[in-house]
C-alpha positions as CSV (number, residue, x, y, z in Angstrom):
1,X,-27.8,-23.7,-6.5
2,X,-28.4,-22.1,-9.8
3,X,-27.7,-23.4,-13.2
4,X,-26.1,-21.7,-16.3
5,X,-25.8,-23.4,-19.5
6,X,-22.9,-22.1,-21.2
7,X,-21.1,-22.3,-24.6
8,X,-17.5,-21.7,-24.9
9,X,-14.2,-23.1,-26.9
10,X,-12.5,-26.5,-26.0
11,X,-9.0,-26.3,-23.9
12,X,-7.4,-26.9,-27.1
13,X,-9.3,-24.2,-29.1
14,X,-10.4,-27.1,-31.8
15,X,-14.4,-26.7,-31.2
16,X,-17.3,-24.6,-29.7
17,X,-18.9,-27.1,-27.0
18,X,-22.0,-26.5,-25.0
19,X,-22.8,-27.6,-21.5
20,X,-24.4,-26.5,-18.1
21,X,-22.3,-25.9,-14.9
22,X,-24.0,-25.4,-11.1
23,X,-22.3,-22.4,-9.3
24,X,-23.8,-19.4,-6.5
25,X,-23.2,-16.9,-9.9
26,X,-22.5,-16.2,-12.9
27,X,-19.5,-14.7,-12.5
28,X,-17.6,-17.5,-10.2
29,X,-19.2,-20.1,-12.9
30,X,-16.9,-18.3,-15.9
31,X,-13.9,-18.7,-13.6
32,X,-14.9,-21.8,-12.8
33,X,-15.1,-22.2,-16.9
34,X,-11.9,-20.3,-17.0
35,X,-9.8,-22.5,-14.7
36,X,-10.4,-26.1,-16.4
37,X,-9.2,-24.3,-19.6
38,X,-12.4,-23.4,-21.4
39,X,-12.6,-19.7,-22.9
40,X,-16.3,-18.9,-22.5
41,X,-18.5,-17.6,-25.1
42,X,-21.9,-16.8,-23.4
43,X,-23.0,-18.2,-19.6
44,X,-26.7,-18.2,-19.4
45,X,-28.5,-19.0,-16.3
46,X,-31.8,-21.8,-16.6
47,X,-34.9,-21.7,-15.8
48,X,-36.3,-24.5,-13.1
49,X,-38.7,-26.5,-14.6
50,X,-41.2,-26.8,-11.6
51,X,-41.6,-30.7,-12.1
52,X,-37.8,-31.3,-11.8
53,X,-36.9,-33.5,-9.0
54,X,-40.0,-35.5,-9.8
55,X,-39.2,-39.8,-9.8
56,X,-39.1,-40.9,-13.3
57,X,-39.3,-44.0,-15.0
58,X,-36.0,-46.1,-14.9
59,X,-34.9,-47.1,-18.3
60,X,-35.5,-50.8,-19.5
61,X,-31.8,-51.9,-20.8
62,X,-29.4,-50.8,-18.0
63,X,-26.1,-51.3,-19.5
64,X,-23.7,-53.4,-17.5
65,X,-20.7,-52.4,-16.3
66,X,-17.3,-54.5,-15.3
67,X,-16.7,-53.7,-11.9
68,X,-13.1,-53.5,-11.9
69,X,-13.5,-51.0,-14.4
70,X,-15.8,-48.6,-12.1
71,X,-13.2,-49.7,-9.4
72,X,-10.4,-48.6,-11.1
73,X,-12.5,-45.2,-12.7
74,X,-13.3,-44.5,-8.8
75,X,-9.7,-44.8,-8.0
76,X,-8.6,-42.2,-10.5
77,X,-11.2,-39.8,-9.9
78,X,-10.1,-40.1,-6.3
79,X,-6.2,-39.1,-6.8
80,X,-7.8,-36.8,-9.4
81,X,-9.6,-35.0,-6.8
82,X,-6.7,-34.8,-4.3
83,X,-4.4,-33.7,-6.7
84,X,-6.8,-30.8,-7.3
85,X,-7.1,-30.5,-3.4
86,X,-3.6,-30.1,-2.9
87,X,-3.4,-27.7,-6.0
88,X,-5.9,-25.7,-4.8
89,X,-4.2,-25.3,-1.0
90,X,-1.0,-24.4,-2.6
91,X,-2.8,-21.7,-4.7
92,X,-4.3,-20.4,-1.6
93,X,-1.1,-20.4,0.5
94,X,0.5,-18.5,-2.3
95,X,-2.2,-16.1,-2.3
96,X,-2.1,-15.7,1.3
97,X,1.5,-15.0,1.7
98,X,2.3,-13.0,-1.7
99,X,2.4,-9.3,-1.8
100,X,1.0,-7.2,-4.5
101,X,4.3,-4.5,-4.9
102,X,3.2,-0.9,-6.5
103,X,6.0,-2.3,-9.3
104,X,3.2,-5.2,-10.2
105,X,0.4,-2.5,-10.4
106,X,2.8,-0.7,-12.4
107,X,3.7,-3.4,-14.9
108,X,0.1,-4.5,-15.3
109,X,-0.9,-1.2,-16.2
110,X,1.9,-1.0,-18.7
111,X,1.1,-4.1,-20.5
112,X,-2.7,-3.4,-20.5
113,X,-1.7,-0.1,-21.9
114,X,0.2,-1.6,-24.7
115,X,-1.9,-3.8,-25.8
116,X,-5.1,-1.1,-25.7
117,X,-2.8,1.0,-27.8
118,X,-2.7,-1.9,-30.2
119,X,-6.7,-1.8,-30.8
120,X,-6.9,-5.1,-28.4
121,X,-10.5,-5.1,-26.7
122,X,-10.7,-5.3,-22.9
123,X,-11.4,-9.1,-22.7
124,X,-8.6,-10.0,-25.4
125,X,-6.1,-7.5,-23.5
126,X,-7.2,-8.9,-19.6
127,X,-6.8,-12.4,-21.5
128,X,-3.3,-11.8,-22.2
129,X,-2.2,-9.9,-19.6
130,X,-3.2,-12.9,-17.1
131,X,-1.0,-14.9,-18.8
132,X,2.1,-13.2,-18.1
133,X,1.6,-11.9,-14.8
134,X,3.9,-13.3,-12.5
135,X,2.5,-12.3,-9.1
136,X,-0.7,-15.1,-8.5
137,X,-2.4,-12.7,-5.9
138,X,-2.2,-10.3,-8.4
139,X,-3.6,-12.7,-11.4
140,X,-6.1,-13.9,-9.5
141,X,-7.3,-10.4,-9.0
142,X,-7.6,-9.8,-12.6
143,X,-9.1,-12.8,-13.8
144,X,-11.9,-11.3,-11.2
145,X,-11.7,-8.4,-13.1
146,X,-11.7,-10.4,-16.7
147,X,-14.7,-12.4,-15.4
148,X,-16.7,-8.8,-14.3
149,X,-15.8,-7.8,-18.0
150,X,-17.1,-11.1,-19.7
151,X,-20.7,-10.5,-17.5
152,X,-20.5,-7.0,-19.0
153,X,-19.5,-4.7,-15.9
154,X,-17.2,-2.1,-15.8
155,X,-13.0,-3.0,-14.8
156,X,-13.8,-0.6,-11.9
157,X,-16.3,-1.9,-10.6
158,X,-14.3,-4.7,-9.5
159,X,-11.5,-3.2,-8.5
160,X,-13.8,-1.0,-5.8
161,X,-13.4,-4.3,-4.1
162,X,-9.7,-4.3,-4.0
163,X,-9.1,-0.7,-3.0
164,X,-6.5,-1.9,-0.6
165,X,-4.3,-3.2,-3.5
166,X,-5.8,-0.6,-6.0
167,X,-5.3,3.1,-4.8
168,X,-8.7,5.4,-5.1
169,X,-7.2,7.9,-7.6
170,X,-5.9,4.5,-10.0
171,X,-9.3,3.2,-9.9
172,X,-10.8,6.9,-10.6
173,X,-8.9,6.9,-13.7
174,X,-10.0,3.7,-14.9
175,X,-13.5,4.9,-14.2
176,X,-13.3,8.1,-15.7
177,X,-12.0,6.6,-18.7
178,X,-14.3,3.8,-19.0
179,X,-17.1,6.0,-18.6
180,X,-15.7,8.6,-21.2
181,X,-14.5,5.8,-23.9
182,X,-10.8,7.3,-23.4
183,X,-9.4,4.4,-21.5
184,X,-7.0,4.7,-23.1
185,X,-5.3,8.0,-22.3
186,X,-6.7,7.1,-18.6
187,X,-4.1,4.2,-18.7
188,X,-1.5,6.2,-20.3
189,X,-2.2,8.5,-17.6
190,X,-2.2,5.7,-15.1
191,X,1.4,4.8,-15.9
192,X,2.9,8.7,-15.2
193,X,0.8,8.3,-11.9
194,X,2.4,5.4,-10.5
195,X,5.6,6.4,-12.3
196,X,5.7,9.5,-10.5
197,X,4.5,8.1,-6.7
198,X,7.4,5.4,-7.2
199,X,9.9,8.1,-7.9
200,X,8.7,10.2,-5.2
201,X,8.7,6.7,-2.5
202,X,12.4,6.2,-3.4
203,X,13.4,9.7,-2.9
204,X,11.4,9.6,0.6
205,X,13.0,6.1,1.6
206,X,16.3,7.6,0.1
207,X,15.8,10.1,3.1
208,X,14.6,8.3,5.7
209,X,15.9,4.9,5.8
210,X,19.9,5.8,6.3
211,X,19.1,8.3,8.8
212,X,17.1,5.4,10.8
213,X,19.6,2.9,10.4
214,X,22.4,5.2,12.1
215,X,19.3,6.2,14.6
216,X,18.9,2.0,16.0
217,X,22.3,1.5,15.1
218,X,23.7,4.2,17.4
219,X,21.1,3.1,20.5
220,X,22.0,-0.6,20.2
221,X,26.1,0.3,20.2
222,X,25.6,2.0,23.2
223,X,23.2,-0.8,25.4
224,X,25.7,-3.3,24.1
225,X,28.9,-1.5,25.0
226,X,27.3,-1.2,28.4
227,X,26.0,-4.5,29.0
228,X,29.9,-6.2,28.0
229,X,32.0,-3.6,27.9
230,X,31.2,-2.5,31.7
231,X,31.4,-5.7,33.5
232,X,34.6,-6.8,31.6
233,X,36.2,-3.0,32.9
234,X,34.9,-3.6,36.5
235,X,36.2,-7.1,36.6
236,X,40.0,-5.7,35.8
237,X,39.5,-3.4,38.4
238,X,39.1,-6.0,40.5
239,X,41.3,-8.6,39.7
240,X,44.0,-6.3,40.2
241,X,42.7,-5.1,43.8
242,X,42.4,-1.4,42.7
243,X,40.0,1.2,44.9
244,X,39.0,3.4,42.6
245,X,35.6,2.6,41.5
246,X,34.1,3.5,37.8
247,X,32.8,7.0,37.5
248,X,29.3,7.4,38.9
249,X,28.0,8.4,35.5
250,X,28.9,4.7,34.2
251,X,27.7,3.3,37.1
252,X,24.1,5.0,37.1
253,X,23.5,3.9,33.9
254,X,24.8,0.3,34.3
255,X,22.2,0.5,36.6
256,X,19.5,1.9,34.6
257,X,20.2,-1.1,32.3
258,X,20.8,-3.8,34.6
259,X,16.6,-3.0,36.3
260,X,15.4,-2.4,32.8
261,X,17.1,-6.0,31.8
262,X,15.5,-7.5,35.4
263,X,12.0,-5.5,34.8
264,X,11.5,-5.7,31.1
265,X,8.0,-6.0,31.6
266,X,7.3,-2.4,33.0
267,X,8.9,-0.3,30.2
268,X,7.1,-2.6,28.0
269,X,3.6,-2.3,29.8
270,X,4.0,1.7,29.7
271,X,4.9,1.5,25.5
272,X,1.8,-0.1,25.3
273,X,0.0,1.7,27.2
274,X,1.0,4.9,24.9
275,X,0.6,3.2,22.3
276,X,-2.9,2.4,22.9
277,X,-4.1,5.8,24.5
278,X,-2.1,7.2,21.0
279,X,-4.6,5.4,18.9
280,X,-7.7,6.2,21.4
281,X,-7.1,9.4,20.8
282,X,-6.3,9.9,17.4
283,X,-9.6,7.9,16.2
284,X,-11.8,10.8,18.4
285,X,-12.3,13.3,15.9
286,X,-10.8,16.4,18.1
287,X,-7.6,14.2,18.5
288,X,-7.6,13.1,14.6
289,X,-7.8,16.9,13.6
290,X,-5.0,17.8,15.7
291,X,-3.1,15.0,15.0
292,X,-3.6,15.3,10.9
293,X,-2.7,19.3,11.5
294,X,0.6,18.2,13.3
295,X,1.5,16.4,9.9
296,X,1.2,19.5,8.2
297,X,2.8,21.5,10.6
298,X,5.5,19.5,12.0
299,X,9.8,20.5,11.6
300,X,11.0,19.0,8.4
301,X,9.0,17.1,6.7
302,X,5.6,19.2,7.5
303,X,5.3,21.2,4.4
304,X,6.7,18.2,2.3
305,X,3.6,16.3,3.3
306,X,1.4,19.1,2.3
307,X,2.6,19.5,-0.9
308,X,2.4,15.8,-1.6
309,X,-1.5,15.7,-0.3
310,X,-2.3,19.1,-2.6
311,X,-0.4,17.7,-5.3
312,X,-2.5,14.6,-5.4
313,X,-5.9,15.8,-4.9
314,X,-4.7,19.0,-8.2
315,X,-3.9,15.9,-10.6
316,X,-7.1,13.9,-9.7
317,X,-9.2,17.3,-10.1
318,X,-7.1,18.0,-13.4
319,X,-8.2,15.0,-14.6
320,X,-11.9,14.7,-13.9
321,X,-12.2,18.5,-15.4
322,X,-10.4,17.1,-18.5
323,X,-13.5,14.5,-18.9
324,X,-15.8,17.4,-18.6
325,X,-16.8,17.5,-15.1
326,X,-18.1,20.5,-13.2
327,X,-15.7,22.1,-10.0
328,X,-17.9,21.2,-7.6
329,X,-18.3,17.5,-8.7
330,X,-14.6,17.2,-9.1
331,X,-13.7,18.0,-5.7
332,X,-16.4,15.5,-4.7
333,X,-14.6,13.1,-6.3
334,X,-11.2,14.1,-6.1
335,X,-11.5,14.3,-1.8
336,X,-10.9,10.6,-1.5
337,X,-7.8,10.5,-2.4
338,X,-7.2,12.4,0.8
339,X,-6.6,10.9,4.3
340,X,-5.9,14.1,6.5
341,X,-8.6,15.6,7.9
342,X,-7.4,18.9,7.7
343,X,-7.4,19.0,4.1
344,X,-10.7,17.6,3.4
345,X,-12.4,20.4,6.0
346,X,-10.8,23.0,3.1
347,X,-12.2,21.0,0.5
348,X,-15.8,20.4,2.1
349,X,-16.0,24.0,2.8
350,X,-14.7,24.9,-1.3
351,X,-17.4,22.9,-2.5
352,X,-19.8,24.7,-0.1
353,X,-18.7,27.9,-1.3
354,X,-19.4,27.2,-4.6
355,X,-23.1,26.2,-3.9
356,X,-23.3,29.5,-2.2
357,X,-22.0,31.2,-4.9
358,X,-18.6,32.0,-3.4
359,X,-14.9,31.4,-4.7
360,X,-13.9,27.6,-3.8
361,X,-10.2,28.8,-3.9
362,X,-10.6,30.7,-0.6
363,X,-10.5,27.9,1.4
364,X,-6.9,27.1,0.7
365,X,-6.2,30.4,0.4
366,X,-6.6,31.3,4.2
367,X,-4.6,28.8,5.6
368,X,-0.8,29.1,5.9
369,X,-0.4,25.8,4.2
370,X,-0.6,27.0,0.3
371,X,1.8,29.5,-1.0
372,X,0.9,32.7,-2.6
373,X,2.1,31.4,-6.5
374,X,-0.6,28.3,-6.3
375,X,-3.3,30.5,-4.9
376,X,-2.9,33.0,-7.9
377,X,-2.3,30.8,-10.7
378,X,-5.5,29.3,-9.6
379,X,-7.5,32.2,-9.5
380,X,-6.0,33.2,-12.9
381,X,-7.1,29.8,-14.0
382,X,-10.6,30.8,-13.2
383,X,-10.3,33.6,-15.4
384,X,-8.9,32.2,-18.1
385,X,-8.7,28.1,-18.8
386,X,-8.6,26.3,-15.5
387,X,-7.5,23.0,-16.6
388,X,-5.0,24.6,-18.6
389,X,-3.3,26.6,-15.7
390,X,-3.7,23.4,-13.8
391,X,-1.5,21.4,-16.0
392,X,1.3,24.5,-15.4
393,X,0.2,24.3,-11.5
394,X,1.4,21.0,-11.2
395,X,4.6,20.8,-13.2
396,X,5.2,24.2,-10.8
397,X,4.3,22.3,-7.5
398,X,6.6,19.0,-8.8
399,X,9.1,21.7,-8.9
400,X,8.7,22.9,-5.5
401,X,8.5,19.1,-3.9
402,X,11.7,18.8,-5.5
403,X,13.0,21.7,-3.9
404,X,11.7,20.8,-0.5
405,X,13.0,17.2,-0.9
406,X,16.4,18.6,-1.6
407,X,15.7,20.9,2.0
408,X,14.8,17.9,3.8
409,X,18.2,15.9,2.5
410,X,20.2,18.7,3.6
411,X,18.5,19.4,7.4
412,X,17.8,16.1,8.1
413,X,21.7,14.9,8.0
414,X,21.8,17.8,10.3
415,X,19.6,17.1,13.0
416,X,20.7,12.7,12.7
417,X,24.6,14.2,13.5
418,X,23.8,16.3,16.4
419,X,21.7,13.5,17.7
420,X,24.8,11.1,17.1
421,X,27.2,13.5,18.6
422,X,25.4,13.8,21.8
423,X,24.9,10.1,21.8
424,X,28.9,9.6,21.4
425,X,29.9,12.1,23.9
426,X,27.4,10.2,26.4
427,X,29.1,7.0,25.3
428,X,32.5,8.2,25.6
429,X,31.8,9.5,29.4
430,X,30.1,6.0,30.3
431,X,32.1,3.5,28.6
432,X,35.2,5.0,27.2
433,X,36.2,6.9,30.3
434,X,36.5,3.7,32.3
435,X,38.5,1.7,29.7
436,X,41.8,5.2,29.4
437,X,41.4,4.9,33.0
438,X,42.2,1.2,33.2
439,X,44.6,1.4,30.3
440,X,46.5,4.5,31.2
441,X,47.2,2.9,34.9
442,X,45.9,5.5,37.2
443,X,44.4,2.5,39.2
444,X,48.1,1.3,39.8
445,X,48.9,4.4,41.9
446,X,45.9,3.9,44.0
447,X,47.5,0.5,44.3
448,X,50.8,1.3,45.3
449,X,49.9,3.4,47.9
């Protein structure tokens, strides 16, 4: 295992002390530094000497040692080193179940911010921001990061690793702003980003989640209703010897439920058997086209998720052509911050275009996807100052997602009610039906004669 001789401040910050320290890199050997409390100056690694390991002469005066006192040293070490066992499998149990919330990305990026804004260097801001994050997945992630900085790599660069906690177009900015010496404004920009997307998830979820809950909720008062409320109605009937029987309609059903209830397995078996030919065919890259064009053309919510997708890929172009990159390398960039399919065939073939000298607008411009107003101020951008007409694109298109959303709100209500209402009027035949009839007494006529 490699060596690094290292010099860095004492826990207590009273002295510079020097030492060496084994570890697979140099990177794991300043968080190893890091964790028992030292802040490290410079980790070298050493050079083998190519005798080492050689026997060498034992020295004449041996000091002796009492033996209860290595006993009792041994001892201490020993519940030293469990203690840190158990610390350490506490640490990573807390890592494994924690979550890393878009609201801790958003409040590390605040604080960094801040503290950049108050002429902190990156190590000295990472320092103190690791100290008052609460979240210790999310801590140990950026002491990763502060350990990247102290070997002299780039933030990004380590957070390329965590691009399932980090999303592309976060990390981009942090790139493009390292790479530019505006960090800075990247951050600043960083903060509207996730600002913005949290805004946006809240309206969504403001949308969806009601309209689900009455969804279940309306399915689960009608298979209950029928699994108690039938029996108990067929058990009046016959405790008080009636002949009339429940309607057929109640009956049918009670006996769709009771088979389902007795052969659970085969509704179950043919879910999953969807399920899975679903995901066969959405990972070939016919059904993956057709499904990611179905997003974008679906009732509803089909030209909100367009929107959202041309939205995101116009701010991450917007910036990278604020940090003086060309078109084409901007939409070589910006396309991973994409998913569907769909809209990365129109930005492949833009960026085609414009290596055969052709306009990289028409791409989006001969679908039916993009409105007329986004497909002129672009072309007006080309004419006059693109990034500057992008700016105005994009407060234009927050507009129209706004719009939409407020669309969605009102049809979506729409379409949950006439759902519900057929749903009731089913109940009301199956279950509500048998109960008047038991109430109002039309059995007892049958009974009297």
């Amino acid at each position: 295992m490699p060596t690094f001789s290292y010099k860095a401040i004492s826990p207590k910050g009273q002295k510079v002390v020097t030492g060496v320290i084994d570890d697979a890199n140099k990177n794991t050997a300043i968080k190893k530094l890091r964790r028992n409390g030292f802040k490290p100056i410079s980790v070298t690694q050493k050079v083998r000497n190519p005798f080492q390991g050689k026997e060498q002469k034992k020295p004449m005066n041996k000091p002796v040692m009492d033996k209860n006192l290595i006993k009792s040293a041994k001892i201490r070490q020993k519940g030293a080193a469990n203690d840190d066992t158990l610390t350490a499998k506490l640490d990573k149990m807390m890592l494994l179940t924690e979550k890393i919330t878009s609201r801790d990305i958003r409040i590390f990026t605040q604080n960094f911010y801040l503290l950049k804004k108050a002429d902190f260097n990156n190590i000295h801001a990472l320092q103190t921001v690791v100290t008052t994050t609460e979240n210790p997945k999310l801590r140990s992630i950026i002491e990763d990061i502060l350990s990247g900085v102290e070997a002299g790599e780039y933030m990004y660069t380590t957070m390329e690793y965590y691009s399932n906690v980090f999303p592309f177009i976060y990390i981009n900015m942090i790139k493009v702003g390292e790479l530019s010496g505006s960090l800075e404004t990247s951050l600043q920009q960083a903060v509207k980003y996730l600002d913005e997307s949290d805004a946006l998830t809240k309206k969504l979820k403001k949308i969806l989640l009601p309209n689900i809950a009455m969804f279940i909720g309306i399915w689960v008062m009608l298979i209950v209703a029928v699994i108690l409320g039938i029996p108990m109605v067929q058990k009046v009937f016959d405790e008080v010897g009636a002949d009339t029987q429940l309607p057929g309609i109640t009956m049918w059903f009670a006996g769709v439920v009771d088979k389902l209830m007795l052969y659970w397995y085969i509704p179950l078996f043919i879910v999953i058997a969807l399920a899975a030919a679903f995901i066969v065919f959405i990972n070939t890259t016919r059904g993956r086209y057709q499904f990611d064009y179905f997003k974008y053309t679906m009732p509803v919510f089909g030209q909100l998720i367009y929107l959202i997708d041309f939205s995101r890929l116009t701010k991450n172009m917007l910036l990278n052509l604020q940090n003086g990159m060309r078109i084409q390398d901007a939409l070589e960039i910006s396309k991973n911050v994409v998913k569907n399919v769909v809209m990365l065939s129109m930005i492949e073939t833009a960026i085609n275009n414009i290596f055969i000298g052709q306009s990289w607008i028409d791409p989006f411009d001969n679908n039916k996807f993009t409105n007329k107003m986004t497909i002129e101020m672009l072309r007006i951008g080309m004419q006059t100052d693109l990034t500057e007409m992008m700016e105005k694109l994009l407060v234009y298109m927050d507009t129209d997602i706004d719009n939409t959303m407020e669309k969605v709100m009102k049809v979506l209500p729409e379409f949950t009610y006439l759902f519900v209402g057929g749903v009731l009027i089913f109940f009301v035949v199956v279950v509500l039906v048998p109960v008047i009839q038991v109430y109002m007494g039309g059995f007892l006529f049958d009974a009297y004669t």
